[in-house]
N, C-alpha and C positions, 0 to 999 in steps of 0.2 A: 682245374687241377692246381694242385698247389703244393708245399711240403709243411702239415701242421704238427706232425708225427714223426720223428727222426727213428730209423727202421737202421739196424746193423745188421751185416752180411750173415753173422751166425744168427740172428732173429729170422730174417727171413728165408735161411736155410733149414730149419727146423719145420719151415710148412711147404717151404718146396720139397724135402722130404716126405714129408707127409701125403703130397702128391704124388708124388714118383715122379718128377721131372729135373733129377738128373742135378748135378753140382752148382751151385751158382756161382759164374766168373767175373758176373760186373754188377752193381746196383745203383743205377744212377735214379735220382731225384727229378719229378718232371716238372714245369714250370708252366703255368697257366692256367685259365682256370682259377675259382676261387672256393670251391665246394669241401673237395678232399683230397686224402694224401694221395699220390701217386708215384710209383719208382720204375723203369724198366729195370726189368729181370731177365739176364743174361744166363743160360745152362748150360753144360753141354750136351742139350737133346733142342733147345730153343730158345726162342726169345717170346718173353711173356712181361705183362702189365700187372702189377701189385698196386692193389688198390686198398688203403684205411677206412672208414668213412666218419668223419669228424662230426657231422648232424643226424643223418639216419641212424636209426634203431634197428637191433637186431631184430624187431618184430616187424619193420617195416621194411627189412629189404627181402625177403624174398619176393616181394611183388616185382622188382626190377629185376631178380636174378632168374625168374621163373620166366619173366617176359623175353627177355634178351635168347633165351632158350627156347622158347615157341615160337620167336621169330628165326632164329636161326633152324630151326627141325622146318619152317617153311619157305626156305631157299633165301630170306634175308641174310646179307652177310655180316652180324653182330658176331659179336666175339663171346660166344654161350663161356659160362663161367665152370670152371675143371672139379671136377666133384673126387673126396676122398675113395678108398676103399669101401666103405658105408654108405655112399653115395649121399654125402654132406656136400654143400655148395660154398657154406659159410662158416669163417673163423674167426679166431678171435688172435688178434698180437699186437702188444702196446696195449692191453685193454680198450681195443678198438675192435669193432667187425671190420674184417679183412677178406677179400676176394680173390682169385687170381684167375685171368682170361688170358688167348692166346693176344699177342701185339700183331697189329693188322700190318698187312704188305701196304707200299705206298707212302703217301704223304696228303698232308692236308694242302687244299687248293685255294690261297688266301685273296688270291685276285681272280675270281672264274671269270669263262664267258659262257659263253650261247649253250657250245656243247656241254659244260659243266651243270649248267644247270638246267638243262632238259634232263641227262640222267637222275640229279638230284629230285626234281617231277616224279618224273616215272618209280624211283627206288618210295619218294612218300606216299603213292599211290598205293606200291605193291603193300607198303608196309601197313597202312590204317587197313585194307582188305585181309591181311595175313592176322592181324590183332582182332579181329569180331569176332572169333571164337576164341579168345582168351579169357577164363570164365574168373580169374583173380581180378577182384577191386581197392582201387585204390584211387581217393581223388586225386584231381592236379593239386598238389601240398603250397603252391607257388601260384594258386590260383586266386579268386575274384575276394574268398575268405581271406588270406595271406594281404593281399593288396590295402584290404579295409582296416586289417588290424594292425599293417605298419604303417599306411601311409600318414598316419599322427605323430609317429616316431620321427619321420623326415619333414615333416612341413615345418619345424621352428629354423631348420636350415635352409630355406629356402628365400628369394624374393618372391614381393608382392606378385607379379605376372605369374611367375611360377606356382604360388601356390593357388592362387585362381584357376589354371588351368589343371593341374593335378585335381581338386575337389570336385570342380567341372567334368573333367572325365569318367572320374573315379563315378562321380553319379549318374553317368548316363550309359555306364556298363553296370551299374546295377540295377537299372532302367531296362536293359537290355534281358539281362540276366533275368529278369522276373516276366520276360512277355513271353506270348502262346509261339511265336516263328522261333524264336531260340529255345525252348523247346523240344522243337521238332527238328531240329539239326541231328544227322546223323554222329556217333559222337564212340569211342571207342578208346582202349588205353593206346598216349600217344607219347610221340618223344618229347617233343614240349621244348626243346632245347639243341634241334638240328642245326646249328651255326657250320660256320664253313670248316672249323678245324676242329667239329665234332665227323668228319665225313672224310675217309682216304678215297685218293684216284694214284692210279699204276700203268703207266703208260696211257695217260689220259682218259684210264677209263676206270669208272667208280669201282673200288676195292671193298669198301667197311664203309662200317656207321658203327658210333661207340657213343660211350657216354650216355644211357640209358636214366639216370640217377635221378631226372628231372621230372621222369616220367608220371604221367596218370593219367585216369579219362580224364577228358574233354572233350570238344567238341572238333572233327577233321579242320575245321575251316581256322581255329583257333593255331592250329599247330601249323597251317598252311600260312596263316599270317606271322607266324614266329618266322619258319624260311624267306619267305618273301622279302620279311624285315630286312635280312641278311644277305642272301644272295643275290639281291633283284638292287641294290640301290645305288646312286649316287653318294662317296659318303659326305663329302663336301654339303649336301643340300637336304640329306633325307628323303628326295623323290626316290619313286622308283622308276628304274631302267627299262625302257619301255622293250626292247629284245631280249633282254635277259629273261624280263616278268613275263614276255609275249611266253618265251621257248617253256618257262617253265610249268606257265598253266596249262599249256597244248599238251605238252607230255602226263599232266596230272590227269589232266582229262580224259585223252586217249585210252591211258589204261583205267580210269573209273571218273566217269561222267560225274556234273555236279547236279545235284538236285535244285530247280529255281529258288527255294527257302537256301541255300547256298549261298548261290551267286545273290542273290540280295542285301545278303547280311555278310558279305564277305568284308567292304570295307568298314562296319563297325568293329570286326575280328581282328582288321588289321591294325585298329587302331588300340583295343583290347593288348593285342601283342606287343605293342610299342609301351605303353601304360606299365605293363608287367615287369619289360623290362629295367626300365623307366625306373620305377621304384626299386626294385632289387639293386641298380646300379648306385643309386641316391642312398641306401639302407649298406650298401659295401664302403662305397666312401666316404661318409658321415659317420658310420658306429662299424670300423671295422675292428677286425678280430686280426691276432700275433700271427703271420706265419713265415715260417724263414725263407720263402719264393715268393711271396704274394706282393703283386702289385696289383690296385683296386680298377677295373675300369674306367674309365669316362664319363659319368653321368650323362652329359650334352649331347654323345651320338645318339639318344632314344630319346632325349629332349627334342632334339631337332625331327625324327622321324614321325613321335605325334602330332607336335606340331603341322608338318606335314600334310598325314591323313587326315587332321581335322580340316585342316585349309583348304584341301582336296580331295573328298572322301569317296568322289566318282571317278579318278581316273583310275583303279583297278577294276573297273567295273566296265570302260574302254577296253581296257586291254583283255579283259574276260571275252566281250564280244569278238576281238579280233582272234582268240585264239580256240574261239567253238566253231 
């Protein structure tokens, strides 16, 4: 999130009108994030999330705003998006698609431990089960196509080791990507982008999950490697935290078992995840774009993460065993 789209109070009074959600008393500009605009929206009937969207197309977001609503009709707690009198989801202001969802109770949880991220397990467990009958497609946009077609744009900024191992990877997820076991991965629209302050807790127990935006099929194990990436690690070294990762495969598992084509191919997915990010963060802070909140990631914390998994590609594969 970020502010690329400067919104005035009688702008976005005109669609909270439009809603029926009451006067707006405060509109503050959010800060994080690097995708799209975003403002809390203060009423007096509540408090809600104004969302721009500065890359997606009006043709492309009902896929996100349709999903976040079949997740929430099946006890997920996403912030389903407020529909006009016409039962419209999506607007237009600033010549932008604009959304507005309720703002979740809570806060984000920047340093979890054990108990955080066993509900975080269990909530991605419930949630790739709740999405297999969600019959809209839409690939992961940020996926294995995205990777191939920018990672040329980033390698003239790179060093030698660096881009060695970028091209090295890059080629043997598209090695991956063409064999019969990855394949047969079970595979369903997913978040693709559950980071920790994408996910509210409320007296220490899981409130929401937001930010939908990233979303597409892919493969469960792919979007298990994106959380892992995040809430399982050292950030100092890029391992991952062997209680954290233990608590949170137990709880994925318990509510939905892995299939052995899974568990085998889990540490090439983790590394897939690291890669993904890896490059988006290299593509932010190399060739970034104007916005008046924006501050670009770190490239190096997903540097050091693949790194990592390639260095050690079996110890999630340890900790799988200890948590079946």
């Amino acid at each position: 999130m970020a502010v690329y789209t400067e919104v005035s109070v009688p702008q976005a009074q005109a669609l909270i009108d439009q809603l029926g959600l009451g006067k707006v008393l405060s509109l503050q500009g959010i800060q994080g994030g690097i995708e799209n605009t975003n403002y809390f929206v203060t009423t007096d009937s509540g408090e809600y999330v104004l969302t721009l969207f500065e890359r997606l197309t009006a043709e492309q977001l009902p896929f996100y705003l349709q999903l976040t609503r079949h997740l929430a009709q099946r006890g997920i707690p996403a912030p389903a998006p407020y529909a006009d009198a016409s039962g419209h989801l999506l607007f237009t202001l600033q010549d932008k698609p604009a959304v507005v969802v309720d703002k979740l109770p809570g806060k984000s949880e920047l340093e979890p431990g054990v108990a955080h991220c066993s509900q975080v397990g269990e909530l991605l467990a419930r949630m790739h089960l709740a999405a297999q009958d969600f019959t809209l497609h839409q690939p992961n946009l940020r996926g294995l196509h995205w990777w191939n077609a920018t990672a040329p744009q980033v390698l003239p900024h790179l060093g030698t080791a660096q881009r060695a191992m970028l091209e090295d990877e890059l080629a043997h997820q598209n090695a991956l990507a063409a064999s019969t076991a990855y394949g047969a991965l079970p595979r369903s629209a997913v978040h693709a982008d559950l980071f920790r302050d994408n996910v509210m807790f409320e007296h220490a127990r899981l409130s929401g999950v937001f930010d939908f935006y990233f979303a597409g099929v892919d493969t469960w194990m792919f979007d298990l490697g994106v959380v892992l990436n995040d809430w399982c690690i050292d950030r100092q070294s890029g391992a991952l935290e062997p209680l954290r990762a233990s608590a949170l495969l137990a709880a994925y598992q318990q509510k939905r078992p892995m299939l052995p084509v899974e568990r085998r191919l889990l540490p090439d997915l983790l590394r897939a995840a690291a890669l993904r990010f890896w490059i988006s963060r290299l593509w932010d802070f190399y060739l970034p774009r104007e916005a008046a909140m924006l501050v670009p990631h770190d490239p190096t914390h997903f540097e050091r993460i693949l790194q990592d998994r390639r260095r050690a590609p079996h110890a999630v594969s340890a900790l799988l065993d200890a948590a079946h």
